[in-house]
N, C-alpha and C positions, 0 to 999 in steps of 0.2 A: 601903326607900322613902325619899326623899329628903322635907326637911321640906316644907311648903309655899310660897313663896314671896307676900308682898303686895305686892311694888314695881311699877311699869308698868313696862316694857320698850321703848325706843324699837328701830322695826323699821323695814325698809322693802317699802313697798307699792305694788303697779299701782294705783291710783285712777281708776274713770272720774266724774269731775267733771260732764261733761257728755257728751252723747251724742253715740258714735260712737270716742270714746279713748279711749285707758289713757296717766296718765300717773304714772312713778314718781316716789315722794316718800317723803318719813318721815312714819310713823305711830307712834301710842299703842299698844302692845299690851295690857292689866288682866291681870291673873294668872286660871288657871284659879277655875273655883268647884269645890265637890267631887266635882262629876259629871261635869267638865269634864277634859279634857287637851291640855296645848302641846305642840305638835309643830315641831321644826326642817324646814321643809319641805326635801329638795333637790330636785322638781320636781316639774310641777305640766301636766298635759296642756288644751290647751285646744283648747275642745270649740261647738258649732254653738249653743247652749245660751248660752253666755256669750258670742255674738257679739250674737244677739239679743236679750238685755239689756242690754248696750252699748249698741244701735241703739235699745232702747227699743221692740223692736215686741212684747215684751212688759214693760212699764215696771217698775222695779223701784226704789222711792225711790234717789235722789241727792244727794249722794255716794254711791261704794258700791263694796267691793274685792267683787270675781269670786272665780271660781276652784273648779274644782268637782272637781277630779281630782288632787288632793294624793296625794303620799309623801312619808313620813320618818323620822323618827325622834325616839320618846317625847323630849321633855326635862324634863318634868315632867307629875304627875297630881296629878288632886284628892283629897283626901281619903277621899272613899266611891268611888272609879275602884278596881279588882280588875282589869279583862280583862287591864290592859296595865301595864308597870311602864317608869321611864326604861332608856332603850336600845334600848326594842324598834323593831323594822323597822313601819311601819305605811304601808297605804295608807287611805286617807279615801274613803265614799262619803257616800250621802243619808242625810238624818235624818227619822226615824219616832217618831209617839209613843209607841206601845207599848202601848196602853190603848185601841184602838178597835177592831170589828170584824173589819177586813182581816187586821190587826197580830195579833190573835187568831188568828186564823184562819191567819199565816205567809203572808201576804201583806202585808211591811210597804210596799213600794213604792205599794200603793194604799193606804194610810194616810190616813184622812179628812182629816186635818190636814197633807198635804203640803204643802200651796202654804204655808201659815202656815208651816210651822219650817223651808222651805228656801228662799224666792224675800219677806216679809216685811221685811228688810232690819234684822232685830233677834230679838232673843230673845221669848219665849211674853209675859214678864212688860213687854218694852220696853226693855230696856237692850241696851248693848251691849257688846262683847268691845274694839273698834277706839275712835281717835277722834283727831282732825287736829290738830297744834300749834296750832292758833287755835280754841279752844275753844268761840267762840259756833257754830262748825256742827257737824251733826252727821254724824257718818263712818257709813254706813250697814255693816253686815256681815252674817254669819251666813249666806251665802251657800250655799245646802245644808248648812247647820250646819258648815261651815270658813272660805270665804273666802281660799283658800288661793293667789292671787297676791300674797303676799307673803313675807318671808324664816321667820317663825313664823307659825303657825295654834293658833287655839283651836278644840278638837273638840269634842263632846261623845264620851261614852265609846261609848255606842252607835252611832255612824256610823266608829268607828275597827277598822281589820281588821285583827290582827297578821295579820302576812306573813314567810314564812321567811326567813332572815339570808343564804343562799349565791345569793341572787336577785341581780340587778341593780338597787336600787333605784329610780335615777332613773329605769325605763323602769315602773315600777309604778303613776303614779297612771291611767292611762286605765282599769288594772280596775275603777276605783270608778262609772265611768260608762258610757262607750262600749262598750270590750269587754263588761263582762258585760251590757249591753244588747242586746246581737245575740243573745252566748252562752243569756243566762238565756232570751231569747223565744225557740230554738229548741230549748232542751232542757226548758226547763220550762212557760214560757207555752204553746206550741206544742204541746210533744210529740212533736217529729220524731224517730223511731227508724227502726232498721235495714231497707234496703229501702226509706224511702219516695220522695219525689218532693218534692223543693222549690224554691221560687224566691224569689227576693228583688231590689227596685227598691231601684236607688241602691248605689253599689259603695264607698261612702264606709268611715270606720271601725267607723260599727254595722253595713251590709251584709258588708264583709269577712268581719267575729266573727262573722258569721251563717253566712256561708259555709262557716268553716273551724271553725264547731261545727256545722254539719251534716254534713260530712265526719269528725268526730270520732264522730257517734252513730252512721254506720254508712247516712246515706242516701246512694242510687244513683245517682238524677238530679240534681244540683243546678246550678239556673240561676242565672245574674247576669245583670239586666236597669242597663245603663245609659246614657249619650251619651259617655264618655271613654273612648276606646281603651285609652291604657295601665291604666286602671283596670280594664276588662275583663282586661288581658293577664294583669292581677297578679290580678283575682279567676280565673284558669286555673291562676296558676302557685301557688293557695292551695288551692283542693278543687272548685273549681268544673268541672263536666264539659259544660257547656255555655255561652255566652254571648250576647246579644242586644244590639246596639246600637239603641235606643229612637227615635233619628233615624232610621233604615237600615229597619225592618222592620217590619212588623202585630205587636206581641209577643206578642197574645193570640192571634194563628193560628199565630206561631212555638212559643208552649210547647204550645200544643194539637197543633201537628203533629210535637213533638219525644216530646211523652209517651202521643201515641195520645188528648189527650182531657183534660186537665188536670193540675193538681199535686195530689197530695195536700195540702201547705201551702203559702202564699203570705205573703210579709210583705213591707211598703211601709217604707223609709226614710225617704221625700221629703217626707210631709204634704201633699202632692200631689193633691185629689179625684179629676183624671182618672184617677193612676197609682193611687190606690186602688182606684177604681172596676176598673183592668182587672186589678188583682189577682186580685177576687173573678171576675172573667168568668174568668180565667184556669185559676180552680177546676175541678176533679173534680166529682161525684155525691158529696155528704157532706165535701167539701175545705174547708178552714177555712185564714181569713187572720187577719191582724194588723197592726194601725196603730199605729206607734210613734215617728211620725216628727212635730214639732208641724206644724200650721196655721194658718196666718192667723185671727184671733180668729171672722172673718165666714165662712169655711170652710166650703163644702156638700158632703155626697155624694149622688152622685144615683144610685138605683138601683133596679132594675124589683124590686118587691116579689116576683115569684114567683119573684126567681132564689134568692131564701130560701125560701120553700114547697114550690115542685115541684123542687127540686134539692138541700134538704135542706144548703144551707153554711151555713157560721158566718163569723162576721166581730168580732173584737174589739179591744177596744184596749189596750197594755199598756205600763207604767210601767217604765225600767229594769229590762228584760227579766222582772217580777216576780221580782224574786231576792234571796235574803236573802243580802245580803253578806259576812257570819263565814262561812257556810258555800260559794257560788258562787264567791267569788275565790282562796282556796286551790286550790279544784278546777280553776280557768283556770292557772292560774301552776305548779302541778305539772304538767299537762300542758303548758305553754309549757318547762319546765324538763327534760322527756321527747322536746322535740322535733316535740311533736304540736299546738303550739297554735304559730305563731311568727308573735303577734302584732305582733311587733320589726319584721316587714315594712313595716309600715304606719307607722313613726315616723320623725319627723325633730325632731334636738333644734335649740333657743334658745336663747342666752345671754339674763337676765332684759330686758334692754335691750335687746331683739331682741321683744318680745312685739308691737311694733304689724305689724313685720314677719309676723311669724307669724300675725298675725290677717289679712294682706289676702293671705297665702300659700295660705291657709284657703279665700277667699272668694273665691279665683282657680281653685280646683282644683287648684293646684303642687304641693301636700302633701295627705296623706290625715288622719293624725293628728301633729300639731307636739304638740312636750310641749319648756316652756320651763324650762330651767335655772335652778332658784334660788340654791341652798346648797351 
């Protein structure tokens, strides 16, 4: 292990300054702390999450570097850091405290203290990692505990996943978010197994990984409900056995008359009330959905009480597919590396300088998941 390093490191970063841009510039990067580790990013997926905070429809202090779907490689660790040593393959997901209920329980993604250690725009204590050659403002970071549209990232050691060395790195950071967002809520939130019946609204990159991990667990019907054709064609040509275009058809009498009467599971992308609502209609006898798509802060669902009583569904809502990342993201990328996850479908790369491009590619529908080139 290499010594520690205390100098700051001039880096360069997306910066959104104000809302709605990224614009790049050089930043400050402080050396890890003990618990901490830098990572040479080489890229970095961007994700529906970090548009939103750009746009401020959910505010996140300003200044502030993004970036939530980092890979790369160790260039230095902290001092008390063990998982991961310089050199290694790393992709970067969310940060969890470790010491609360959920997090007990192995359910870090619901960690009481989410919002605080990944959307707070600083560290627990107030400092920060980042900070702008004009010293009197303050560079906000910590951005899911990395921040990682920039050339280095500070991690903490616990949101850092070693990742095997014969992978394709740059196509790695989406596992830390999107991908195993779909994956984790259909194999694990969920519980979709062999035989059953699933659907999923919004064909995007978390609907895709839902797709083609419920084609992985062995279910029989799987529907894609969307408005974009090619997006259908490609959730057909992923594991999808049926499709719906959301404009075109009643989807709640199309899955009901595609499966005899509902889905065993249903999951919403969009944050959507109507399309959540017709999720749960879309239900079986005992059928259970999931919401995992954000809402506008003001967000209502409306829904007749006894389609929970006398029909016995469930309806929940789930963080980054509830997945503990050391252990979900190997399991995606071994099977991507098997041939049986090819979540590559779904990517289109960026040169770093290409990121505003990528963000209006994003919010056009052109692209399904953009992952912008750093390093």
């Amino acid at each position: 292990m290499s010594a520690q390093s205390t100098a700051t490191r001039e880096i360069t970063a997306a910066v959104v300054r104000e809302k709605g841009s990224f614009e790049l510039g050089p930043v400050s990067l402080r050396p890890p702390r003990p618990d901490e580790v830098l990572v040479r990013v080489v890229a970095t997926g961007l994700c529906h999450t970090d548009l939103v905070v750009r746009d401020q429809v959910y505010p996140v202090p300003l200044p502030v570097v993004l970036g939530h779907e980092g890979a790369g490689v160790v260039e230095e660790v902290g001092s008390a850091v063990t998982k991961v040593e310089p050199g290694d393959h790393v992709a970067l997901s969310f940060l969890n405290c470790g010491q609360c209920r959920p997090c007990f329980d192995g359910s870090p993604a619901a960690c009481a203290h989410f919002n605080d250690l990944n959307f707070a725009g600083q560290r627990q204590d107030g400092s920060h990692a980042l900070s702008l050659p004009d010293q009197d403002t303050v560079l906000h970071d910590r951005f899911f505990g990395q921040s990682s549209f920039a050339t280095f990232a500070i991690a903490h050691e616990d949101n850092t996943v070693k990742v095997r060395r014969d992978a394709p790195l740059e196509l790695l950071g989406p596992l830390g978010c999107g991908v195993q967002t779909g994956a984790g809520t259909v194999w694990r939130g969920l519980g979709v197994g062999a035989g059953a019946s699933f659907a999923v609204t919004g064909a995007g990159a978390v609907g895709l990984s839902a797709v083609m991990a419920a084609r992985v667990a062995g279910a029989t019907t799987i529907i894609a409900v969307d408005v974009v054709p090619a997006r259908l064609e490609l959730a057909r040509e992923l594991g999808a056995t049926h499709v719906i275009n959301g404009k075109e058809t009643d989807t709640v009498a199309e899955i009901r008359r595609i499966t005899g009467g509902g889905v065993d599971y249903a999951l919403d992308t969009t944050g959507v009330p109507a399309l959540i609502e017709q999720c749960v209609e879309g239900l079986r006898q005992k059928g259970s959905a999931a919401i995992l798509g954000a809402s506008k802060p003001d967000a209502m669902i409306r829904l007749p009480a006894n389609t929970f009583m006398q029909s016995c569904k469930s309806l929940m809502g789930i963080v980054e597919g509830d997945s503990v990342p050391d252990v979900l993201v190997p399991q995606i990328l071994d099977r991507y590396m098997q041939g049986r996850f090819p979540f590559d479908r779904l990517v289109r790369f960026y040169d770093f300088d290409q990121i505003e491009q990528a963000a209006a590619d994003t919010e056009s529908g052109a692209v399904v998941k953009p992952i912008v080139r750093i390093g």
